[in-house]
N, C-alpha and C positions, 0 to 999 in steps of 0.2 A: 504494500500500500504506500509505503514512503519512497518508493521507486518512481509510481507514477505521480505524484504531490510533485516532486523533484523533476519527474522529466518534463510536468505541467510546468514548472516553473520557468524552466530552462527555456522553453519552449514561445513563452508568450513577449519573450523581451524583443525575442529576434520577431515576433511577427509586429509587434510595438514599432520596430523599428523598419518594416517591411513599409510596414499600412502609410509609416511618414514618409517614406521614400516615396511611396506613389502617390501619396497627395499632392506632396512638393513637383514632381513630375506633372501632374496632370494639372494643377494650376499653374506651373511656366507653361507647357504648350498651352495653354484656354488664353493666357494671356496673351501669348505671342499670335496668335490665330485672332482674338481679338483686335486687336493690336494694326495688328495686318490685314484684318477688315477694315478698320476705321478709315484705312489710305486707300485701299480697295474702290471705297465706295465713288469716289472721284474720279475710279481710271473708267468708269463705266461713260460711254460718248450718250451727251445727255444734247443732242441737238433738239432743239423744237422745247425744249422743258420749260413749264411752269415755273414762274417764279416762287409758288408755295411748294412747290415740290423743289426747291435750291432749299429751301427754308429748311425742308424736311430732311433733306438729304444731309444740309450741315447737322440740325440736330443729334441723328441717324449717328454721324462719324464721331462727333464731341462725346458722343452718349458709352459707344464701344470704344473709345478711348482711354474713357475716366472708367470704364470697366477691365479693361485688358492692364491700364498700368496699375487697378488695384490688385488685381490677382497679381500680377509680378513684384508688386511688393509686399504683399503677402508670404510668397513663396521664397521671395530674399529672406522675409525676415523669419521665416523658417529655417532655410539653409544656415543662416548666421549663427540661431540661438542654440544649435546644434541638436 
């Protein structure tokens, strides 16, 4: 019985330390993909476009911006705290 107490224990640090490795992972790319949406949205050829659709479109790229650099600072200040 203290075998497996012990090999539980052993066992939950490294997945501890799995589960942050992929969150830190899956919030840099969400960020970077965000990120790289927000400039995305500009390269699309907007001939003929509405001016409330420029409106929307800035919104649209300010909005996944302020989303993509909070996930990557998020995930820094994961990386950092160790």
């Amino acid at each position: 019985m203290k075998e497996k107490i012990q090999f539980a224990n052993s066992l939950f640090p490294s997945l501890r330390v799995l589960l942050s490795s992929l969150l830190t992972l899956i919030l840099t790319c969400s960020g970077l993909l965000l990120s790289g949406l927000a400039v995305g949205v500009w390269i699309i050829p907007d001939r003929g476009m509405l001016p409330m659709l420029t409106l929307m479109n800035l919104a649209l790229s300010v909005l996944l911006l302020i989303i993509g650099l909070c996930c990557l600072a998020f995930a820094y200040h994961r990386l950092r705290a160790g």
